[in-house]
PARO-465959 format. One line per field, with one value per residue: x, y, z of N, C-alpha, C, CB in turn. Coordinates in Angstrom, 1 decimal, m for minus. Glycine has a CB too. Layout:
<atoms>
n_xx	X; ...
n_yy	Y; ...
n_zz	Z; ...
ca_xx	X; ...
ca_yy	Y; ...
ca_zz	Z; ...
c_xx	X; ...
c_yy	Y; ...
c_zz	Z; ...
cb_xx	X; ...
cb_yy	Y; ...
cb_zz	Z; ...
</atoms>
This chain:
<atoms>
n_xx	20.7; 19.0; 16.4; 15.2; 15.3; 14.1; 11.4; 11.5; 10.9; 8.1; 6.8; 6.8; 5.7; 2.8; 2.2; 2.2; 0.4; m2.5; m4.7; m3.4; m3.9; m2.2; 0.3; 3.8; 6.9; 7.2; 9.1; 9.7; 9.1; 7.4; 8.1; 7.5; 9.5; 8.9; 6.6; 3.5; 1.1; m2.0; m4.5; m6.4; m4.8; m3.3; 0.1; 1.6; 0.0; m0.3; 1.7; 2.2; 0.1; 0.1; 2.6; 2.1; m0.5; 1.1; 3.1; 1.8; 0.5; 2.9; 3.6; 1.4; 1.8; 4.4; 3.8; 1.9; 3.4; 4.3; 6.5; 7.4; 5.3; 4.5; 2.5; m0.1; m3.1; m6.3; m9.2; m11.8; m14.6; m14.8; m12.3; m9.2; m6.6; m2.7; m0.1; 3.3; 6.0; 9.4; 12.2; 13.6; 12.9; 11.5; 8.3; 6.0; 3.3; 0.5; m2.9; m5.8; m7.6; m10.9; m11.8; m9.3; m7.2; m6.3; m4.4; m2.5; m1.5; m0.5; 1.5; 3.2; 3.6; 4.8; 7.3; 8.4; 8.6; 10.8; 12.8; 12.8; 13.5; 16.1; 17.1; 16.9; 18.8; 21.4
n_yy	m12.8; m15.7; m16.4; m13.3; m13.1; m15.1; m14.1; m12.0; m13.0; m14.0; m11.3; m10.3; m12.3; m12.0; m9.2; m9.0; m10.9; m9.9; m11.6; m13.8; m14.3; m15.2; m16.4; m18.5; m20.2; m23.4; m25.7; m29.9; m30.9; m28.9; m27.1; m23.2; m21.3; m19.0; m16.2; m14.9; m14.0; m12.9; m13.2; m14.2; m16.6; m19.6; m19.8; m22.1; m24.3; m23.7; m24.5; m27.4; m28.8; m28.4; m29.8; m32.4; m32.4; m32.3; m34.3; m36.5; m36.4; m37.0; m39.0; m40.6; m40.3; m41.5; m44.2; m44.8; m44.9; m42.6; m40.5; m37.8; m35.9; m32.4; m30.4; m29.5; m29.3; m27.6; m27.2; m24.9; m23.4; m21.1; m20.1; m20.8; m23.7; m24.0; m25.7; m26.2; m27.8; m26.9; m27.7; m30.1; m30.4; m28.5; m26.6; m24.6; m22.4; m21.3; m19.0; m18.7; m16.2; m17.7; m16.1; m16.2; m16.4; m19.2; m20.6; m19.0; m17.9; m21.0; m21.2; m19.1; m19.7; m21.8; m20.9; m19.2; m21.2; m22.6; m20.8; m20.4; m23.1; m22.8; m20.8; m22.1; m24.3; m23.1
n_zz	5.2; 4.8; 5.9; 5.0; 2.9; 1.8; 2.9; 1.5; m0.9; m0.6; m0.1; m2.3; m3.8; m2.7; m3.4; m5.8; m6.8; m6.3; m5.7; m4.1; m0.3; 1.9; 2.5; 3.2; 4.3; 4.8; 6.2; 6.1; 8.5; 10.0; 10.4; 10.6; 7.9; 7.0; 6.9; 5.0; 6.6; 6.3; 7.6; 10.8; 11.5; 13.5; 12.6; 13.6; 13.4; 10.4; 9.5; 10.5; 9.7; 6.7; 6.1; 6.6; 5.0; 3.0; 2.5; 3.0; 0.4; m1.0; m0.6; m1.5; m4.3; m5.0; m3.8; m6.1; m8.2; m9.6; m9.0; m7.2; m6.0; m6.9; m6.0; m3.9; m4.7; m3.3; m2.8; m1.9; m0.6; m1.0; m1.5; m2.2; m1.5; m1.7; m1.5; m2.7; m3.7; m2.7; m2.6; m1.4; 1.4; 1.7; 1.7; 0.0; 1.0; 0.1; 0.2; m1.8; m3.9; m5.0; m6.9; m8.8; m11.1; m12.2; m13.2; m14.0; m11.3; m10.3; m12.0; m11.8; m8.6; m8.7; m9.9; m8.3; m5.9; m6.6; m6.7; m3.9; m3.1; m4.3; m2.6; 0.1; m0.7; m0.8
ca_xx	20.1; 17.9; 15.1; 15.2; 15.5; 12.6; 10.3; 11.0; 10.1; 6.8; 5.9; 6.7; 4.5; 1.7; 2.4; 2.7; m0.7; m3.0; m5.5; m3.0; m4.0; m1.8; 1.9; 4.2; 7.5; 7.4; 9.6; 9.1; 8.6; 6.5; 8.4; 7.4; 10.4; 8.6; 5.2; 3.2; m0.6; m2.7; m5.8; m6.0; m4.2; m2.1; 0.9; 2.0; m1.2; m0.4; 2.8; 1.9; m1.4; 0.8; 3.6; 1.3; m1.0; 2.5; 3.9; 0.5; 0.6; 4.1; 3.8; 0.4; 2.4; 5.3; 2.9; 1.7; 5.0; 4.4; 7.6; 7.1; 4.5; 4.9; 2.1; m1.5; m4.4; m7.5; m10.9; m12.5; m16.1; m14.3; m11.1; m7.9; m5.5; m2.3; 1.3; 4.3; 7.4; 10.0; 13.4; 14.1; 12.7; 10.5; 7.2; 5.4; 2.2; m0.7; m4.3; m5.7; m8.9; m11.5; m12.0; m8.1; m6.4; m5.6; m3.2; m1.3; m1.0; 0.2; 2.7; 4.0; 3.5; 5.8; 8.7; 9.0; 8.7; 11.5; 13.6; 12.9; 14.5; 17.5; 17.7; 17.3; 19.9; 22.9
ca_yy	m13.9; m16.6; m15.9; m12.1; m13.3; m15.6; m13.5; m11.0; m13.9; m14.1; m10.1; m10.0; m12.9; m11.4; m8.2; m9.3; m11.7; m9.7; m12.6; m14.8; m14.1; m15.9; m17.4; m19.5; m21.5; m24.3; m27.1; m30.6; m31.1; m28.6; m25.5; m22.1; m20.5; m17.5; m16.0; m13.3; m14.4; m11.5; m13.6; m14.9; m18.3; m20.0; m20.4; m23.3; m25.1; m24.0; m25.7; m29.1; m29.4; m28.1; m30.7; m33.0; m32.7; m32.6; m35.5; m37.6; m36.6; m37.3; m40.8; m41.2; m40.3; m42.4; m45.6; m45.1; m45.0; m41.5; m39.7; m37.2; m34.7; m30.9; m29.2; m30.2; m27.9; m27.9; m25.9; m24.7; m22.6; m19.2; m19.7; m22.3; m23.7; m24.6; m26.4; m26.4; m28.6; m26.1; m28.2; m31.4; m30.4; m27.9; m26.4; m23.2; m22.5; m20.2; m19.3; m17.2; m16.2; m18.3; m15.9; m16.0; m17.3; m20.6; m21.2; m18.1; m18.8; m22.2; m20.9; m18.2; m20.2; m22.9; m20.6; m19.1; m22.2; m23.0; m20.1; m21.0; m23.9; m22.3; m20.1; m23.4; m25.2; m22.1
ca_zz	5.9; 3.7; 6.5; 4.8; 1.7; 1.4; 3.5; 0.3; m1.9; 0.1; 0.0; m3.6; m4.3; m2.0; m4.2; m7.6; m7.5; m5.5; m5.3; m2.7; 0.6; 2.7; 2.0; 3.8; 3.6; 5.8; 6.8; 6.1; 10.0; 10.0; 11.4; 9.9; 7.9; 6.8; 6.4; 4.8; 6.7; 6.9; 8.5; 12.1; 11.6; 13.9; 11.9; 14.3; 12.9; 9.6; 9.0; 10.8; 8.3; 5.7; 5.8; 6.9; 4.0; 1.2; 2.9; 2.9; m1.2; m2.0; m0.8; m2.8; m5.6; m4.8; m4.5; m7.4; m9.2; m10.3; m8.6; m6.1; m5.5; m7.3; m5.4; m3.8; m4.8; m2.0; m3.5; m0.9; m1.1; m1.4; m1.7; m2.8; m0.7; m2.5; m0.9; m3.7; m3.1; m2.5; m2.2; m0.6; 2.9; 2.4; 1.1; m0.5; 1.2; 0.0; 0.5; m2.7; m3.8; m6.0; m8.5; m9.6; m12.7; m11.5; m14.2; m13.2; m9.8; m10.0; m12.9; m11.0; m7.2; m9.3; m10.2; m6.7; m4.9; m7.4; m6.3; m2.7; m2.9; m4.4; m1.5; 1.3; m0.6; m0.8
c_xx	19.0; 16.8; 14.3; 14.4; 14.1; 11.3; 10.2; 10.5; 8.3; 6.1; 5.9; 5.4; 3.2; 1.6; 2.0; 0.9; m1.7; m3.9; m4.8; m3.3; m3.2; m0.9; 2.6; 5.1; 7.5; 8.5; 8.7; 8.4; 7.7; 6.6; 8.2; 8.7; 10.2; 7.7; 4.8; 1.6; m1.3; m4.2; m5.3; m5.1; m3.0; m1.1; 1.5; 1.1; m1.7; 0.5; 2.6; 1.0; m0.6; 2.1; 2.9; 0.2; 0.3; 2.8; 2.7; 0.7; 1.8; 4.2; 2.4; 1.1; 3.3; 4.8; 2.3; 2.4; 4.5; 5.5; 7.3; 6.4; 5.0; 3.9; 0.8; m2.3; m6.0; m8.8; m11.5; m13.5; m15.5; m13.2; m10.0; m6.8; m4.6; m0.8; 2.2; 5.7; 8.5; 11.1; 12.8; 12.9; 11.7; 9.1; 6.6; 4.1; 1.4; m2.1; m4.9; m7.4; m9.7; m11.4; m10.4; m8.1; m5.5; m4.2; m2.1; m1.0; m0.4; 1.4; 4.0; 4.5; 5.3; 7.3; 9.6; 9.4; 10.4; 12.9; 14.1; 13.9; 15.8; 18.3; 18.0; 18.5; 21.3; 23.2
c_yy	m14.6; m16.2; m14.5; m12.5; m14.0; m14.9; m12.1; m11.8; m13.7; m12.8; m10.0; m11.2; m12.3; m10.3; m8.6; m10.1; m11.5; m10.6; m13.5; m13.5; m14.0; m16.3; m17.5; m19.9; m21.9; m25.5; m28.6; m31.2; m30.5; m27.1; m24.4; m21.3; m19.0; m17.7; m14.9; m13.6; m13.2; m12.5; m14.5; m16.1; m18.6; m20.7; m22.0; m24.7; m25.2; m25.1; m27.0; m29.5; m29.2; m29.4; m32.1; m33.6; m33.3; m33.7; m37.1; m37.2; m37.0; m38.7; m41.3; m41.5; m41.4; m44.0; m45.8; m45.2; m43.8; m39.9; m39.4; m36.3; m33.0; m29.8; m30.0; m28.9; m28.8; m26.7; m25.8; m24.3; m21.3; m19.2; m21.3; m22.6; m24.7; m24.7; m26.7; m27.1; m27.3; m26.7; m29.6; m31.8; m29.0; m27.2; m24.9; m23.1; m21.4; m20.2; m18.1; m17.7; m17.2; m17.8; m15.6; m16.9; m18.5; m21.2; m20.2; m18.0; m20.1; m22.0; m20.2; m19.0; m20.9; m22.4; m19.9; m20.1; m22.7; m21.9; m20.4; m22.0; m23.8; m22.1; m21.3; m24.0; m24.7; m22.6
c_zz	5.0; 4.2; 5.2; 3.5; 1.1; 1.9; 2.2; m0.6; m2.0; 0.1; m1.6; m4.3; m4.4; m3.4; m5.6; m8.0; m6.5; m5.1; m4.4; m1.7; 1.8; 2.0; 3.0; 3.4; 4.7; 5.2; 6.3; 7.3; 10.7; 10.6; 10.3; 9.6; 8.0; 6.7; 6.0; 4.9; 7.5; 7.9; 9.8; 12.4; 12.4; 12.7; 12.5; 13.4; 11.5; 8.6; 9.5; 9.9; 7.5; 5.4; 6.0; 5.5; 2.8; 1.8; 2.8; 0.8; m1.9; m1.1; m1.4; m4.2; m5.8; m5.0; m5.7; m8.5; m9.8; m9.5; m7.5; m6.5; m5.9; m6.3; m5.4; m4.3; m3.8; m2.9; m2.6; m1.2; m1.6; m1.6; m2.3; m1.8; m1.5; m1.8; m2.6; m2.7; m3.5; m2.0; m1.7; 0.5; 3.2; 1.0; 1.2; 0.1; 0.8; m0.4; m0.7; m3.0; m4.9; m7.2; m9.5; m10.6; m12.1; m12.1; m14.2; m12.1; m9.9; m10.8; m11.6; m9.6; m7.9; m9.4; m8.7; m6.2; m5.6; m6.7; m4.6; m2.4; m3.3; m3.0; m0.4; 0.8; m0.6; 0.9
cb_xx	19.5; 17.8; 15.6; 16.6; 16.9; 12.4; 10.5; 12.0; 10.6; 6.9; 6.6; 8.2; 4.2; 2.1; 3.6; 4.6; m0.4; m3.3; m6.0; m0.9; m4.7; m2.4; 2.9; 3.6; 8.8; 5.8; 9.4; 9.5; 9.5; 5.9; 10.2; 6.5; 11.1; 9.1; 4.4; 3.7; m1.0; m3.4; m6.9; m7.1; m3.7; m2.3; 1.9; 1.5; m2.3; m0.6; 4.3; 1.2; m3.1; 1.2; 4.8; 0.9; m1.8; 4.4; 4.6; m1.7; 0.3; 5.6; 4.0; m0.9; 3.0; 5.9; 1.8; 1.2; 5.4; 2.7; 7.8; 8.1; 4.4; 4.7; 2.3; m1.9; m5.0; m6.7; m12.2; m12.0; m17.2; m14.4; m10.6; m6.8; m5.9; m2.6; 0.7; 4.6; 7.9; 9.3; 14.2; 15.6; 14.2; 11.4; 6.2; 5.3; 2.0; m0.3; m4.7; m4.3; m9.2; m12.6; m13.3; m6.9; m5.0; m6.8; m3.7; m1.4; m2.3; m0.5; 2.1; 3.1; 1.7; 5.3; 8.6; 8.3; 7.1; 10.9; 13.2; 11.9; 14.3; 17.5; 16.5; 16.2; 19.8; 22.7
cb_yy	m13.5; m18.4; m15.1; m11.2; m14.3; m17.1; m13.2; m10.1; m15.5; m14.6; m8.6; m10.2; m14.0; m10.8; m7.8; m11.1; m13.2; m8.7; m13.3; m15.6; m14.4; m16.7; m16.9; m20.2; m21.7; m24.8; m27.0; m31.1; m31.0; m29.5; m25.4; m21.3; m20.8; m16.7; m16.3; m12.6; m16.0; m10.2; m14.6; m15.2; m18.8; m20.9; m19.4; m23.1; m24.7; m23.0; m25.4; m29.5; m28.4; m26.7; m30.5; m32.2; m31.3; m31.4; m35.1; m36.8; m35.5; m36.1; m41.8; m40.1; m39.3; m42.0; m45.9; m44.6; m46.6; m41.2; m38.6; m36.8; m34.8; m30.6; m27.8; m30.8; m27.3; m27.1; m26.4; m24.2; m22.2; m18.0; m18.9; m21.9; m24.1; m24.0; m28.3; m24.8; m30.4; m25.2; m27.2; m31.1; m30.3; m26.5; m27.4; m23.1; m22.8; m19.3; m19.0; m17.1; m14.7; m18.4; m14.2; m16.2; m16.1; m21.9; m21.5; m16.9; m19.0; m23.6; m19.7; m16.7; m21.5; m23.3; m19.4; m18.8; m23.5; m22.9; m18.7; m21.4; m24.7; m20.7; m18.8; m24.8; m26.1; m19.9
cb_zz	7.2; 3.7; 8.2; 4.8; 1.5; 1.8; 5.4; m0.4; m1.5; 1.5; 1.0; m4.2; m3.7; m0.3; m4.0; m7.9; m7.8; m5.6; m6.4; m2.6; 0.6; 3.2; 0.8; 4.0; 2.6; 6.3; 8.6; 5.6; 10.7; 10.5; 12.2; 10.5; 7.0; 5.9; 7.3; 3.0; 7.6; 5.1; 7.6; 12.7; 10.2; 15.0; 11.7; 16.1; 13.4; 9.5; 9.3; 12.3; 7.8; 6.0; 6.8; 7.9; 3.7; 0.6; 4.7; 4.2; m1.7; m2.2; 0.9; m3.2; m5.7; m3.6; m3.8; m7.7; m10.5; m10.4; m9.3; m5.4; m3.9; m9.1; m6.1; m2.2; m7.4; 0.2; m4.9; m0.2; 0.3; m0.4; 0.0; m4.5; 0.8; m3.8; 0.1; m4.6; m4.0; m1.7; m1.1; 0.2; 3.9; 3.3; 1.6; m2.2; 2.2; m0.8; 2.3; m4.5; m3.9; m5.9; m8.8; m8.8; m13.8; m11.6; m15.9; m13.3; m8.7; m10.3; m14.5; m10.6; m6.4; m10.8; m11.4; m5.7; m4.8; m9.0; m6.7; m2.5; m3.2; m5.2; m0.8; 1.5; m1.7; m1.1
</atoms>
């Protein structure tokens, strides 16, 4: 089952880059496929902001004649909040800590989100 499938994508991330906190693939409409969110969050409230936010950035992009949108990054006080395009119709979400390797997280986030969308489009 893809569900299975990406919700191992999502423990292995978790796993692999102990600084994400939180991960996610959402829908572009905003429905949660999978999650791996250890903190209180309504997921309902995470995929509506979440598609919400990518979809408000990949038509910035688009007006500006610069394609479509690969991934927003958010800097928060303590932490990063970061959305990857993940197929067509859907999106990578995760919440990781400040003091990470920002350039290994977005590498790695990048190649998942990449596999992800393998898995949505079989």
């Amino acid at each position: 089952m893809k569900t299975e499938q990406i919700r191992t994508q999502l423990t292995n991330l978790n796993n692999s880059l102990t600084e994400i906190e939180d991960s996610a693939v959402i829908l572009s409409d905003g429905f949660v496929v999978a999650s791996k969110i250890v903190h209180n969050f309504d997921e309902e409230r995470i995929g509506t902001i979440s598609a919400a936010l990518f979809g408000l950035a990949n038509t910035a992009a688009q007006e500006f004649e610069k394609d479509e949108a690969q991934y927003v990054l958010i800097k928060c006080k303590k932490n990063y909040i970061a959305i990857f395009r993940a197929g067509m119709n859907a999106e990578l979400f995760v919440d990781f800590k400040d003091n990470a390797n920002i350039d290994k997280i977005l590498k790695e986030c990048v190649t998942v989100s990449q596999d992800i969308a393998q898995l949505m489009a079989d």
